[in-house]
N, C-alpha and C positions, 0 to 999 in steps of 0.2 A: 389519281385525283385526290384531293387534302378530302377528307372528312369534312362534311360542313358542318357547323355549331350548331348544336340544338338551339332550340329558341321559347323560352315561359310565355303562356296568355296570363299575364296576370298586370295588374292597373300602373304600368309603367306610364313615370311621367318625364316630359321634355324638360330636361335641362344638359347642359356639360355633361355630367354624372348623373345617368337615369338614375333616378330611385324608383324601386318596385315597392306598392303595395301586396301583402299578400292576398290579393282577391282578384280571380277572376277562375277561366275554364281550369285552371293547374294549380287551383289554391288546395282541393282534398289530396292533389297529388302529395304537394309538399306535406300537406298537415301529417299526411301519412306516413309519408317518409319517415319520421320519427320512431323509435322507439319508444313503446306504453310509457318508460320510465324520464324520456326526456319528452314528454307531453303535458307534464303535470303543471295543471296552471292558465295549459291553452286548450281553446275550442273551436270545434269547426261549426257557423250561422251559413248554414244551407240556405235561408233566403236571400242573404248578401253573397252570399260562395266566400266568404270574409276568413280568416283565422285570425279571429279575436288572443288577446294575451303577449307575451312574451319575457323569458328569462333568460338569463347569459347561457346554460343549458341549451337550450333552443337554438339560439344565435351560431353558438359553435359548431353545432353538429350541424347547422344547413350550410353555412358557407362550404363545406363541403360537396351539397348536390348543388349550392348556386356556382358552383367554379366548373361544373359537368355543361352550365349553357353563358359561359363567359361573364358572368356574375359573381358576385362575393357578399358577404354580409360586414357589415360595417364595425372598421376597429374604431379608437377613441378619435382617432384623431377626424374619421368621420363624420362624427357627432357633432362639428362644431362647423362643416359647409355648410354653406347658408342653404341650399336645398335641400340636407335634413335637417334642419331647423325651422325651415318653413313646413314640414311636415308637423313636427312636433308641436311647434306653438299655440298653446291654448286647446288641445286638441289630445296628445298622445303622449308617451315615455317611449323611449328606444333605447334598448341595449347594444349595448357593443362585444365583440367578440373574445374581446378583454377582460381576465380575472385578474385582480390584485392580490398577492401576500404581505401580509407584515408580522404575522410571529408562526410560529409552529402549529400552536393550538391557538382553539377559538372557543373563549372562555361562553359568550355571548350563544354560540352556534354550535352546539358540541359535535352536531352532525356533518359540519366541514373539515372536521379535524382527518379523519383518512385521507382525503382531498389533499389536505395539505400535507399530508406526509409524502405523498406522488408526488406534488407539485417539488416540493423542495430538492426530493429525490433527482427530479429532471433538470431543476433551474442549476443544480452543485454539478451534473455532470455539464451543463454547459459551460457557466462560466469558471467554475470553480466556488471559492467561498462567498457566500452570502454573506453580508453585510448589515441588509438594510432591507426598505420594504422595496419588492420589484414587480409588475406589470410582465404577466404569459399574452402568448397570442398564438395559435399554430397549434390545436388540439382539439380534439374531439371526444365525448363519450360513449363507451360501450356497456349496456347491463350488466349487472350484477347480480344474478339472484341472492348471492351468499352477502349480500350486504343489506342487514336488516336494520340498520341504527342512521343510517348514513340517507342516500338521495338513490341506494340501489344502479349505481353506476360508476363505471371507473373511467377513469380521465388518462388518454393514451396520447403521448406526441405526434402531431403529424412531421412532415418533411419539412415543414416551416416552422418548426416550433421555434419561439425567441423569446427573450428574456432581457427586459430594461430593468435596471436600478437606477432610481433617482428619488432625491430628498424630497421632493415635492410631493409623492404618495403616502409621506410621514403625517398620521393623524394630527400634527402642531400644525399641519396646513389649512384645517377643516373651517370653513365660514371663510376663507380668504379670498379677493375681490379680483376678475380678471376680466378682460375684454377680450383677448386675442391669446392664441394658443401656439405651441411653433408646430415642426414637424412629426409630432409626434403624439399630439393634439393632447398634450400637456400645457396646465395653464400660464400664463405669463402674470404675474399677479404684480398688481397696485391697487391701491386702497382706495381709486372710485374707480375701480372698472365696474362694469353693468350686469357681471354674471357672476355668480358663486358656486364657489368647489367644496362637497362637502366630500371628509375622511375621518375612516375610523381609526384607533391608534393600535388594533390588534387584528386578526383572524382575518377571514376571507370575505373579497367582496368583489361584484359584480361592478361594472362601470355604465350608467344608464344619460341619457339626455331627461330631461324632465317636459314638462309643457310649458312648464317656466324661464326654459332655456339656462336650466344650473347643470350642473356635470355632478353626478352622483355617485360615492365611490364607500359610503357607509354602511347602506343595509347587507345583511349578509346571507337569509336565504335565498338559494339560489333557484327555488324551485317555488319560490313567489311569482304571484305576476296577478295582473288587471286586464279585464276588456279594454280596458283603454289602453295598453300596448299593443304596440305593432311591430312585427319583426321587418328590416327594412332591406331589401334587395339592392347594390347599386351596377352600374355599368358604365 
């Protein structure tokens, strides 16, 4: 007999692609899931059972227990269905699972710089030479105690790990106007579309939805975050 799929209590809502909030009976489960060092940011509201917060940190290291009950947490190209966009609107930010490079070091963030030295390490043995700025997906964090300067974490490939290059993550793209994304939920830009893609022209950065409904790919600690994010489950 197949193993049956485990199954989260947590505030799934009916659409195509459930998106899960993280709040209900299995929300201290997940919050706990976590390691102390990729928590930083978030918190667990025992009167909502809620886990308030979220940073690309976060995001990566759960779609790893969301794939143990047929779940995943949300790359870019997520961020722009309309049912996590009807979550976020006026309401929330969402990360996505998605970290961008565009130089080696990070003049801004000096604490991504080991980050990026792994990331590079990995992106050269996939495709070979770098180029240009490219978009990870397919990685996870484990502690570090021996990393005191840094976010006390290292950044290991999972079996998906992948690696886009494309001009458009180039900070000359930043403020530029898009409606619609293809499949890779990169923007498609023209000068009245209705949403804006903001990038930085250096160092590391997270990829987040806004409440605004803009795609966010500038700030660069990763270990930031608000009550007002939500880590978002889909199915």
């Amino acid at each position: 007999m197949a193993e049956e799929t485990k199954k989260l209590d947590i505030a799934w809502q009916s659409q195509e692609r459930v998106p899960g909030l993280i709040s209900g009976d299995d929300a201290l489960m997940i919050y706990n899931s976590l390691p102390e060092q990729a928590r930083v940011g978030l918190r667990y509201d025992e009167a909502t059972r809620t886990m308030l917060g979220s940073t690309p940190i976060a995001v990566a290291n759960l779609d790893i227990l969301a794939q143990k009950y047929g779940a995943r947490t949300p790359n870019l190209r997520d961020l722009s269905r309309p049912e996590v966009m009807r979550i976020a609107q006026g309401k929330h930010y969402i990360d996505s699972r998605n970290l961008v490079a565009r130089s080696r070091t990070d003049s801004n963030w000096p604490k991504n710089n080991p980050l990026l030295k792994t990331i590079y390490e990995l992106a050269e043995q996939k495709l070979g030479r770098i180029t240009g700025p490219f978009m990870i997906e397919g990685f996870s964090f484990i502690p570090n105690p021996e990393d005191t300067s840094g976010y006390g974490l290292i950044l290991v490939a999972e079996p998906d790990f992948n690696v886009v290059q494309d001009e458009r993550l180039d900070g000359e793209y930043n403020r530029k106007r898009f409606s619609e994304v293809d499949e890779l939920g990169l923007p498609k830009f023209y000068s009245n579309g209705s949403r804006t893609w903001f990038a930085r022209s250096e160092g590391l950065s997270g990829l987040f939805l806004s409440g605004g409904l803009y795609l966010d790919s500038y700030y660069g600690d990763l270990a930031c975050s608000g009550d007002i994010g939500r880590v978002v489950f889909l199915k």
